[in-house]
Each structure stands twice: as structure tokens, then as C-alpha cells.
HTML snippet that shows the backbone in 3Dmol.js (N, CA, C, O; Angstrom):
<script src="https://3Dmol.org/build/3Dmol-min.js"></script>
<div id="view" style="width:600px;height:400px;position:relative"></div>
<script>
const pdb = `
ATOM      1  N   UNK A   1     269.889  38.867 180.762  1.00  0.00           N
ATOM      2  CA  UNK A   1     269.780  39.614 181.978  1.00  0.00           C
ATOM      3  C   UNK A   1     269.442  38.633 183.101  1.00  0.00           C
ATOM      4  O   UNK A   1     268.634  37.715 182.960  1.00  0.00           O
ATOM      5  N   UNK A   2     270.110  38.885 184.214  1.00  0.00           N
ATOM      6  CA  UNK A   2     269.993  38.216 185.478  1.00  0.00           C
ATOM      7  C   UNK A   2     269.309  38.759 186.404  1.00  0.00           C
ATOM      8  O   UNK A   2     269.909  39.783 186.731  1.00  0.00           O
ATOM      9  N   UNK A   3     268.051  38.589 187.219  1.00  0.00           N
ATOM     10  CA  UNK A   3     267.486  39.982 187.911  1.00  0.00           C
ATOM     11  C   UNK A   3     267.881  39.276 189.301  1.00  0.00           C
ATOM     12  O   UNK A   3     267.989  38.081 189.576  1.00  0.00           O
ATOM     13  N   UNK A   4     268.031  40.244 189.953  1.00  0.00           N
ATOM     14  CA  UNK A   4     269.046  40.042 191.585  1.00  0.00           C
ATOM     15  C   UNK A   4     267.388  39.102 192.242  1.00  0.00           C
ATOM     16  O   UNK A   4     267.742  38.547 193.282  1.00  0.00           O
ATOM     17  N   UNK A   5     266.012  38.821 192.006  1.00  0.00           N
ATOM     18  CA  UNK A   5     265.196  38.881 193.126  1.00  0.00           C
ATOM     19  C   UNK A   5     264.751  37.436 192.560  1.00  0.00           C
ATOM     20  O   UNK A   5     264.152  36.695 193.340  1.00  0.00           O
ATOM     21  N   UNK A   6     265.049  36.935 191.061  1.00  0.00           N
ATOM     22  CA  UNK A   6     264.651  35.637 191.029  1.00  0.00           C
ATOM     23  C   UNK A   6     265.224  34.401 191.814  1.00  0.00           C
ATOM     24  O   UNK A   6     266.153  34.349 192.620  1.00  0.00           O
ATOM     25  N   UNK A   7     264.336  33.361 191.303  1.00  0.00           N
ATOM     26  CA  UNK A   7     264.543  32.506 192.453  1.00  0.00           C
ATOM     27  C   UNK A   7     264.957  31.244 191.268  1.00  0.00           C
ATOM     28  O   UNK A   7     264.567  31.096 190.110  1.00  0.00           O
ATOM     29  N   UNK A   8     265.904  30.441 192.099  1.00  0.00           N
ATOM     30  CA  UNK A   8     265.631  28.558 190.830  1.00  0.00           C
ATOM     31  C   UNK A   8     264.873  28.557 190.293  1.00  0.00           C
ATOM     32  O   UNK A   8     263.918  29.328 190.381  1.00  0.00           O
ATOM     33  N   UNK A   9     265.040  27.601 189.467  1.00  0.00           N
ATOM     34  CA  UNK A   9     266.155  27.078 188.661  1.00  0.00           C
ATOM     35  C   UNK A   9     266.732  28.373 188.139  1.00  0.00           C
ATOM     36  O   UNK A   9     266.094  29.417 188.004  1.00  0.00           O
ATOM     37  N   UNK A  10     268.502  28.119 187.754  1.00  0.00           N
ATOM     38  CA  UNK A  10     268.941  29.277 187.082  1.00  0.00           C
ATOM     39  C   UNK A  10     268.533  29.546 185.950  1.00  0.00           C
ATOM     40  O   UNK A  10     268.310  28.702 185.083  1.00  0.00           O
ATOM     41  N   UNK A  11     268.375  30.875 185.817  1.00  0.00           N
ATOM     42  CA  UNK A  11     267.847  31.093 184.225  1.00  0.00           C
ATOM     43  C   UNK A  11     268.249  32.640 184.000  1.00  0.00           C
ATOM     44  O   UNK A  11     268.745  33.397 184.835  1.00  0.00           O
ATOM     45  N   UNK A  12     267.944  32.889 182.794  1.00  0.00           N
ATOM     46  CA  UNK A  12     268.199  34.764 182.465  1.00  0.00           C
ATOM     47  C   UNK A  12     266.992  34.855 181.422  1.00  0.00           C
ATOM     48  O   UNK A  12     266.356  33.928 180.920  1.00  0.00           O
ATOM     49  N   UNK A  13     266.848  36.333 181.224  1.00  0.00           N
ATOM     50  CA  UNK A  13     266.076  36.921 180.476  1.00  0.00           C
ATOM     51  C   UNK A  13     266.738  37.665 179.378  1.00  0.00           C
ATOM     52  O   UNK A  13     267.592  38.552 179.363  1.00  0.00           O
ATOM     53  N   UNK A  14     266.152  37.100 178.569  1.00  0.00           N
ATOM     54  CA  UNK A  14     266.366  37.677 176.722  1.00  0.00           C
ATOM     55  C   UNK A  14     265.620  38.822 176.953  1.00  0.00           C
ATOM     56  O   UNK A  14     264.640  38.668 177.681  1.00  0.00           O
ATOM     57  N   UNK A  15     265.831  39.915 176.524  1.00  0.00           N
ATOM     58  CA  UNK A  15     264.558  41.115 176.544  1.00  0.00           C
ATOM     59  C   UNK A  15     265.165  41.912 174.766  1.00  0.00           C
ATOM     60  O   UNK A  15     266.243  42.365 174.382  1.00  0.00           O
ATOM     61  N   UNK A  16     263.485  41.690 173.969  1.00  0.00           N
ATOM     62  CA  UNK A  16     263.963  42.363 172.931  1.00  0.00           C
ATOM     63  C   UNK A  16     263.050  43.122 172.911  1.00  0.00           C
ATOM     64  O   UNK A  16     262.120  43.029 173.712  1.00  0.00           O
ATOM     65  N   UNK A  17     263.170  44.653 171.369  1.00  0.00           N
ATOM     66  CA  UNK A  17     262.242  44.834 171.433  1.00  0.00           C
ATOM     67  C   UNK A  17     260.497  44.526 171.388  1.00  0.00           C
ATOM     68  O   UNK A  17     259.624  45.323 171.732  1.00  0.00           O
ATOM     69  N   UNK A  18     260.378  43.679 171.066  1.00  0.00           N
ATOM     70  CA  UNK A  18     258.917  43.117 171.206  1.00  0.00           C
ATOM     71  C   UNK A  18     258.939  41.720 171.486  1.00  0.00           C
ATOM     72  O   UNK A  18     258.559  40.801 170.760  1.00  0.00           O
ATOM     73  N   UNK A  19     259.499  41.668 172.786  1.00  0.00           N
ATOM     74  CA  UNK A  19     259.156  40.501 173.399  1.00  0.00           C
ATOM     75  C   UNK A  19     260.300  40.438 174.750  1.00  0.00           C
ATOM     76  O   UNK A  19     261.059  41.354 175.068  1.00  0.00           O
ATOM     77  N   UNK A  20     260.164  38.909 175.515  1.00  0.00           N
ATOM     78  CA  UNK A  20     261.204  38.807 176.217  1.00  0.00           C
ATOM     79  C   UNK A  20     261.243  37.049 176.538  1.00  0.00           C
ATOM     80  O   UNK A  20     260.225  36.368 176.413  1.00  0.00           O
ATOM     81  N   UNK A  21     262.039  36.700 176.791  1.00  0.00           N
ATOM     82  CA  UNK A  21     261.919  35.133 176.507  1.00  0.00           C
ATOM     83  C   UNK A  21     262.920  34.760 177.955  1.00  0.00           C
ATOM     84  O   UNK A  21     264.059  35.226 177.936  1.00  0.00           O
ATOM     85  N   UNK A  22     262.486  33.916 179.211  1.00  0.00           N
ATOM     86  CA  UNK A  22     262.813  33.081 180.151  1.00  0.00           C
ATOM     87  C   UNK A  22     263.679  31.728 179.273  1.00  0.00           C
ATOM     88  O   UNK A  22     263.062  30.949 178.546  1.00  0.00           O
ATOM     89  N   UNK A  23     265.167  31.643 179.500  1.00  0.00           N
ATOM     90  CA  UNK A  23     265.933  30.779 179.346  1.00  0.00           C
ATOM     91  C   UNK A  23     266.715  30.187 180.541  1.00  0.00           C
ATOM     92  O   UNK A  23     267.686  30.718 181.079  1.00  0.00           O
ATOM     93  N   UNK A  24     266.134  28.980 180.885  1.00  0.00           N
ATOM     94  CA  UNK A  24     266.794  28.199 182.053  1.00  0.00           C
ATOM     95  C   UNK A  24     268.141  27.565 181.432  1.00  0.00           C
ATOM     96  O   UNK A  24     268.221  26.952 180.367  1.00  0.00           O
ATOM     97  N   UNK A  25     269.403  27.912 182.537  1.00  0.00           N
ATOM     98  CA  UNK A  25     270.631  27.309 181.911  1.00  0.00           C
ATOM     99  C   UNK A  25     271.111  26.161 181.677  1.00  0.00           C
ATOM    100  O   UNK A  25     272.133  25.774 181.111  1.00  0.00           O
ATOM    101  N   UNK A  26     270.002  25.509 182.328  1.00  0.00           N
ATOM    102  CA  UNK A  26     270.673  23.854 182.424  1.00  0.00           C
ATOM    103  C   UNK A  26     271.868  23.743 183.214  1.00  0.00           C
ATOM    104  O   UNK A  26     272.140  24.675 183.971  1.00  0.00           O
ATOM    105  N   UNK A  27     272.814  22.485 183.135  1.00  0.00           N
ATOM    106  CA  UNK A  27     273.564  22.230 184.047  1.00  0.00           C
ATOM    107  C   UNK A  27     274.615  22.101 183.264  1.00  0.00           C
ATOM    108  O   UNK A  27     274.671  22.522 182.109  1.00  0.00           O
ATOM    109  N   UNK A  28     275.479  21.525 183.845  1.00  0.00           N
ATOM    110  CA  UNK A  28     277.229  21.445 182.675  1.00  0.00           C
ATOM    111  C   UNK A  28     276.411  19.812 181.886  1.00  0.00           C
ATOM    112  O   UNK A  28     276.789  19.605 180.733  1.00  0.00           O
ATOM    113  N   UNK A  29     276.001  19.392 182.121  1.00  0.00           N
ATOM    114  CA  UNK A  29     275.600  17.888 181.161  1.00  0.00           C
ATOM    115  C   UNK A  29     274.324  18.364 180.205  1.00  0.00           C
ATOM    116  O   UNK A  29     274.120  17.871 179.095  1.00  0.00           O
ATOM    117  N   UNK A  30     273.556  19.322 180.760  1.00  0.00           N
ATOM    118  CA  UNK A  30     271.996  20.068 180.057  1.00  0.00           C
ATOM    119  C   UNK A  30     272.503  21.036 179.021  1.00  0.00           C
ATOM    120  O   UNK A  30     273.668  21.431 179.051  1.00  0.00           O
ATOM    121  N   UNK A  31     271.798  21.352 178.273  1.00  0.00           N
ATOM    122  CA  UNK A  31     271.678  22.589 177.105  1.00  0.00           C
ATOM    123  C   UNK A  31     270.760  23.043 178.288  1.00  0.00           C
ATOM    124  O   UNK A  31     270.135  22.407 179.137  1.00  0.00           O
ATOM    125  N   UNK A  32     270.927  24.526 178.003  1.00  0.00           N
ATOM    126  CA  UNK A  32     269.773  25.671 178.492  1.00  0.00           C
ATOM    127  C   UNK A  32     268.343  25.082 177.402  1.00  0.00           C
ATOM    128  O   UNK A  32     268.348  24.415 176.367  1.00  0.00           O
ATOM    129  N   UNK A  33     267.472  25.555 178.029  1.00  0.00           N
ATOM    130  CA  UNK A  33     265.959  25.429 177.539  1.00  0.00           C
ATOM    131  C   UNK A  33     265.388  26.624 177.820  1.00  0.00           C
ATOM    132  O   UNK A  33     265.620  27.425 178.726  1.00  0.00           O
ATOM    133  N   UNK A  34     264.499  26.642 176.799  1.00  0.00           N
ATOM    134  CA  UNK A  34     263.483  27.711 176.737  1.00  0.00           C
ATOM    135  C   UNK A  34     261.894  27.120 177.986  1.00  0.00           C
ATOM    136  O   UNK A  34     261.282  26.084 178.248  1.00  0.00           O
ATOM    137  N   UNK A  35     261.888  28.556 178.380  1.00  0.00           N
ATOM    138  CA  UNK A  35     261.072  28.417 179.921  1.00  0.00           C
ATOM    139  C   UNK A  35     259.787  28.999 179.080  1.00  0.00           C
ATOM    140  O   UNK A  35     258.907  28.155 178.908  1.00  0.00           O
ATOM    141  N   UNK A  36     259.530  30.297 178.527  1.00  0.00           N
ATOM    142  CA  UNK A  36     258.683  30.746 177.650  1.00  0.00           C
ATOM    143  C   UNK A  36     258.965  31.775 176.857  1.00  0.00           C
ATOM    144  O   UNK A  36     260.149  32.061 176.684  1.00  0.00           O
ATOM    145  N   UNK A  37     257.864  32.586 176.177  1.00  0.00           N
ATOM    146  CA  UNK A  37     258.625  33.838 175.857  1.00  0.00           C
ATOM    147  C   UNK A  37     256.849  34.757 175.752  1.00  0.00           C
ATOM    148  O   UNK A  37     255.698  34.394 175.507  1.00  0.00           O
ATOM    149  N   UNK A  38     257.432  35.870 176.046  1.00  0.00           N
ATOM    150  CA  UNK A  38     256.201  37.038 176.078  1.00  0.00           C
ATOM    151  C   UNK A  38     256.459  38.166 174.930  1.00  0.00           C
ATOM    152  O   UNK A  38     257.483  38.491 174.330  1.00  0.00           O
ATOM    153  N   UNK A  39     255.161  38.614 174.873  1.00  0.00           N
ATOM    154  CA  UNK A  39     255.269  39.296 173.784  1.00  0.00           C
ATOM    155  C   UNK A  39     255.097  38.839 172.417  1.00  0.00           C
ATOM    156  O   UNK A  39     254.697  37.702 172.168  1.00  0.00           O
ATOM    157  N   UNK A  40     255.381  39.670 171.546  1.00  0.00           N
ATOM    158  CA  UNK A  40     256.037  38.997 169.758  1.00  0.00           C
ATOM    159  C   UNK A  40     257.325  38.876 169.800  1.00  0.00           C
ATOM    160  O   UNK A  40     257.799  39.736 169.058  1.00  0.00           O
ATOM    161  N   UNK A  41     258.013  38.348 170.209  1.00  0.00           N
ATOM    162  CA  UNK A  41     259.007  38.003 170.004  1.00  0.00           C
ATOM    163  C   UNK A  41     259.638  37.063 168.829  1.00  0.00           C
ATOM    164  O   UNK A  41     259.288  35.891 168.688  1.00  0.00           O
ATOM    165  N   UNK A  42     260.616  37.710 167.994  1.00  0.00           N
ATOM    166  CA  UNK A  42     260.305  36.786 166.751  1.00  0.00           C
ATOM    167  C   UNK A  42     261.150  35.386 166.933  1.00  0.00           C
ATOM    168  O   UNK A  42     262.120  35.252 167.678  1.00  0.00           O
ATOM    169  N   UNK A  43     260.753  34.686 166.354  1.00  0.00           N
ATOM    170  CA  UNK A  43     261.418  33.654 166.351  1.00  0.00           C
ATOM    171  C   UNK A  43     262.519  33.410 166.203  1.00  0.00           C
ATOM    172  O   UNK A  43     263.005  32.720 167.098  1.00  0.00           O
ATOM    173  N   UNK A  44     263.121  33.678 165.461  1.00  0.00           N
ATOM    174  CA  UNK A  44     264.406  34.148 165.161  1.00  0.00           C
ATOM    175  C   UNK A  44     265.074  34.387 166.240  1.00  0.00           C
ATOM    176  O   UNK A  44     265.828  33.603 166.816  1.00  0.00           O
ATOM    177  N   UNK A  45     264.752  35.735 166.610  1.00  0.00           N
ATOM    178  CA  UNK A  45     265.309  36.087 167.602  1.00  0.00           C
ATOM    179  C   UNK A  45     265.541  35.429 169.063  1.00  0.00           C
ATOM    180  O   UNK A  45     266.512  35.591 169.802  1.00  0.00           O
ATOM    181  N   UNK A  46     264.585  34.779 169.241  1.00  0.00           N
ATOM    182  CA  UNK A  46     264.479  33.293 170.125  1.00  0.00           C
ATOM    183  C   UNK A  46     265.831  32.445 170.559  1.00  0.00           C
ATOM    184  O   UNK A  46     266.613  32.324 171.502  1.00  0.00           O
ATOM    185  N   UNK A  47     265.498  31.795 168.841  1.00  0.00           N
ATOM    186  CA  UNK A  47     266.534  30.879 168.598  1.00  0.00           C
ATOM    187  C   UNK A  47     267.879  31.831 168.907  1.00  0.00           C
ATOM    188  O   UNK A  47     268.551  31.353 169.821  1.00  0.00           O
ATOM    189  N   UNK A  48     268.394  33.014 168.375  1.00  0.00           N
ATOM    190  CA  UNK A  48     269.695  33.357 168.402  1.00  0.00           C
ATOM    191  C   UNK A  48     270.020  33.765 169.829  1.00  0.00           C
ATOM    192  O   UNK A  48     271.142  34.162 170.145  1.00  0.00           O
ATOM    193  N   UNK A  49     268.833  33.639 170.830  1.00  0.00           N
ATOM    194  CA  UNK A  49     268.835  33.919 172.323  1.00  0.00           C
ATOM    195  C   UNK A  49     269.366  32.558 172.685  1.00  0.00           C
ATOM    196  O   UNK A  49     270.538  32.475 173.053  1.00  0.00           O
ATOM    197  N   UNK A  50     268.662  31.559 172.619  1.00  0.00           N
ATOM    198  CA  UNK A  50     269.338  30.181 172.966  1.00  0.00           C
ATOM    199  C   UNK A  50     270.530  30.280 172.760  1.00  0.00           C
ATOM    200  O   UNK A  50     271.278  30.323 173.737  1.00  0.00           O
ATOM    201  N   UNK A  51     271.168  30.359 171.187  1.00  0.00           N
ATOM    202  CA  UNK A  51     271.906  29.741 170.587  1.00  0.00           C
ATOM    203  C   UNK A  51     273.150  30.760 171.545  1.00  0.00           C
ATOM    204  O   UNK A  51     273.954  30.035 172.130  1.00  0.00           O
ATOM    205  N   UNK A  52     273.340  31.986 171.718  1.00  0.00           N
ATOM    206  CA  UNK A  52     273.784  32.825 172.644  1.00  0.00           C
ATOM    207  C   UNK A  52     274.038  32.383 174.076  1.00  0.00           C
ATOM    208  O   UNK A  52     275.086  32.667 174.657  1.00  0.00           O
ATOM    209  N   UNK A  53     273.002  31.644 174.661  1.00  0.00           N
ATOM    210  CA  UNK A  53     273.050  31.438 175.960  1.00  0.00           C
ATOM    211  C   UNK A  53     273.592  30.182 175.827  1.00  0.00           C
ATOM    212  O   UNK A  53     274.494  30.073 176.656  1.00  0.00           O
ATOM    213  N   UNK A  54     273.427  28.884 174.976  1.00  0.00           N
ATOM    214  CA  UNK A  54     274.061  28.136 175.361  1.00  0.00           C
ATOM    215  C   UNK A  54     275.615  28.488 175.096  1.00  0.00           C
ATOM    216  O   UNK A  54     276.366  27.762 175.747  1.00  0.00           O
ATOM    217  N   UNK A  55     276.138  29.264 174.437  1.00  0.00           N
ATOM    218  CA  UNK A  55     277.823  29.302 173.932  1.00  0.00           C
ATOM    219  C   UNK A  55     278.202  29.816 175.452  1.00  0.00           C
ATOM    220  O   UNK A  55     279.168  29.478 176.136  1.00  0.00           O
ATOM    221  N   UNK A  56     277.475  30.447 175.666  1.00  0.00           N
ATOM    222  CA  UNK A  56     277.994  31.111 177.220  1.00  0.00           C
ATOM    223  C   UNK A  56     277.239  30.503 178.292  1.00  0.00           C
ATOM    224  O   UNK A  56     276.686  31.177 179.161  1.00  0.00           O
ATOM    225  N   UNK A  57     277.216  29.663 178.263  1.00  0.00           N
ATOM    226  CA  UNK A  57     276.361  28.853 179.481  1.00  0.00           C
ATOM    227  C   UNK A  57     277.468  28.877 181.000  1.00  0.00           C
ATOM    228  O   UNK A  57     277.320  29.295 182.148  1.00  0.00           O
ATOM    229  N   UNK A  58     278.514  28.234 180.301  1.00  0.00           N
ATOM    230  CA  UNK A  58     279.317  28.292 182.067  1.00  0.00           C
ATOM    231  C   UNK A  58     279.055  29.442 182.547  1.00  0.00           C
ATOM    232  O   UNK A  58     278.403  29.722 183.553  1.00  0.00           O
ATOM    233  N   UNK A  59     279.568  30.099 181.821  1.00  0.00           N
ATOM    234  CA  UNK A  59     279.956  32.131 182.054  1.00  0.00           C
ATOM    235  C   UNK A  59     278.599  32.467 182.949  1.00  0.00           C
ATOM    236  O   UNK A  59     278.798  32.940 184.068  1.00  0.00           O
ATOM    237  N   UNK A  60     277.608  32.311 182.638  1.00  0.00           N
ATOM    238  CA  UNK A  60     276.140  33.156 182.708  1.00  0.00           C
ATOM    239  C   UNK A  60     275.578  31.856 184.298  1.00  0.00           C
ATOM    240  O   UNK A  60     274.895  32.200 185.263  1.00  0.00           O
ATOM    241  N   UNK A  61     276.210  30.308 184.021  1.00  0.00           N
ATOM    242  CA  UNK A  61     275.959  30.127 185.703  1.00  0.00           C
ATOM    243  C   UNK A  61     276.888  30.483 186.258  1.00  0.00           C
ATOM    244  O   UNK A  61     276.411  30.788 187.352  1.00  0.00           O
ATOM    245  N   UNK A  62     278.196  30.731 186.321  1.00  0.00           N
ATOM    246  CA  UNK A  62     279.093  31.428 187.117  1.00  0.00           C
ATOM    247  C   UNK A  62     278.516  32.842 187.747  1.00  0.00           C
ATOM    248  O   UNK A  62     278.876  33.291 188.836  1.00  0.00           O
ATOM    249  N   UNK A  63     277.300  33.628 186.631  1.00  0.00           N
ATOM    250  CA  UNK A  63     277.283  34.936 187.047  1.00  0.00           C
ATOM    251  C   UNK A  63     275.962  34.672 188.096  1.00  0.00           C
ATOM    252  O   UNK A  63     275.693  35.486 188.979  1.00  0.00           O
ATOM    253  N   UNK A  64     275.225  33.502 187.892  1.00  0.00           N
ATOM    254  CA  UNK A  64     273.978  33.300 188.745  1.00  0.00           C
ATOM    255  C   UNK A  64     274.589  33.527 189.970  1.00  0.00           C
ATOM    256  O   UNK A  64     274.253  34.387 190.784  1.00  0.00           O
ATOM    257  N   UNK A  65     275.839  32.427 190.115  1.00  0.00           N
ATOM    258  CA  UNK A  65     275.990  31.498 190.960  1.00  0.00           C
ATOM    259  C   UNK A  65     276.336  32.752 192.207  1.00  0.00           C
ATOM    260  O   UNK A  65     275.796  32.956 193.294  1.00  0.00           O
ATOM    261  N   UNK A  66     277.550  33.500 191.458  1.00  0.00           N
ATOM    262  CA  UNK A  66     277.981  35.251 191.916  1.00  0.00           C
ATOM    263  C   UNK A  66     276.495  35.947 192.807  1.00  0.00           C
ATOM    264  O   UNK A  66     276.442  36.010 194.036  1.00  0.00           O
ATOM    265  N   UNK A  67     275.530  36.354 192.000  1.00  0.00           N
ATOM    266  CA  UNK A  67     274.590  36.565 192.202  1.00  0.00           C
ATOM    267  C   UNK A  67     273.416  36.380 193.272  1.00  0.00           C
ATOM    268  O   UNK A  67     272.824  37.146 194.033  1.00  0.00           O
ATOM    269  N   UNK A  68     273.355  35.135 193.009  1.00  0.00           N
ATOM    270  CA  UNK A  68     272.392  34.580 194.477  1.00  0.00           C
ATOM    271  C   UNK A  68     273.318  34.262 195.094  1.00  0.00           C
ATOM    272  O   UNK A  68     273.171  34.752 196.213  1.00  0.00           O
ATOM    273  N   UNK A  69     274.534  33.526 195.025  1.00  0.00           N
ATOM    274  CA  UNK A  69     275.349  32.653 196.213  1.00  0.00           C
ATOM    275  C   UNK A  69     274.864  31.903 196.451  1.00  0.00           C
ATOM    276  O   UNK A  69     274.544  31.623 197.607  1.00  0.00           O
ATOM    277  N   UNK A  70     274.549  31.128 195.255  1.00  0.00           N
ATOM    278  CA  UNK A  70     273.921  29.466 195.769  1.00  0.00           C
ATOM    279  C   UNK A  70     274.424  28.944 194.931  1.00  0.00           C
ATOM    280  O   UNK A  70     275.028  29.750 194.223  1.00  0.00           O
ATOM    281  N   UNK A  71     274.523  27.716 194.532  1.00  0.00           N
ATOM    282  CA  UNK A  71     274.780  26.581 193.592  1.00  0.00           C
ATOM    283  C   UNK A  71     273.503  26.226 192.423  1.00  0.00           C
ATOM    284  O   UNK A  71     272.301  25.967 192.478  1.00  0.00           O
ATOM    285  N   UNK A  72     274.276  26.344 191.636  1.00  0.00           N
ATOM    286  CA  UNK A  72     272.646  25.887 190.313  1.00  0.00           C
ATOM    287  C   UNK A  72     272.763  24.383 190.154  1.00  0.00           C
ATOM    288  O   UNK A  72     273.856  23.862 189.934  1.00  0.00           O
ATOM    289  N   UNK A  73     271.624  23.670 190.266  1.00  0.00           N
ATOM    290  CA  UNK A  73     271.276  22.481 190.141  1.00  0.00           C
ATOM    291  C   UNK A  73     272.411  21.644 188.719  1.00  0.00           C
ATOM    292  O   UNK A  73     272.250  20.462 188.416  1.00  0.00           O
TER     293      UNK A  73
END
`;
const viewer = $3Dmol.createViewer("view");
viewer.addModel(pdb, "pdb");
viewer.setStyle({}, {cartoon: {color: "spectrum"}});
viewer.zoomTo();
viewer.render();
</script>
């Protein structure tokens, strides 16, 4: 999830049920990184959030980029 009011670095939100985890996308040379995560969020589920966001990494800064109308670092 992308929320219209955040600010840089680009990033999205994992939201599961018991938890929610901040993933910054990195750049076309970066892997996305994990920013934190709240809640219980299981681990697992974590990892398959990364592993998700990086396969779609262009896609998801294209949708930032849509979004704010700015350029991601």
C-alpha cells in the first residue's frame, strides 16, 4: 500500500493481519529494505513482503512516482 500523504524516501506498507511492515524501494541499482515492522508480524510473512516488493520494485516506484509526482531517489 502506497498512502497519498507520505513523504521520501519511497516506500509502501505491507499491512497483515497482525502486523504491518514499512518497505523502502530502493533505487533501480538498490534492493528495497526493510524500514521496520509493527505489531506481530510474522516473520515469514516479512520476508515474503520483501521478497514481493522487490519482484515488483520498478512497478511500485512507477506507482510512487504517479502518486506524489516527484522522482524517487
Amino acid at each position: 500500500m502506497i498512502f497519498t500523504d507520505d513523504r521520501q524516501p519511497a516506500h509502501v506498507h505491507a499491512i497483515g493481519h497482525n502486523g504491518e511492515a514499512k518497505i523502502e524501494l530502493g533505487s533501480p541499482t538498490r534492493a528495497p529494505t526493510l524500514v521496520w515492522v509493527r505489531g506481530a508480524m510474522r516473520n515469514t510473512d516479512v520476508r515474503f513482503a520483501l521478497t514481493e516488493v522487490a519482484r515488483e520494485q520498478a512497478a511500485m516506484r512507477e506507482a510512487w512516482r504517479r502518486i506524489h509526482g516527484e522522482e524517487t531517489p
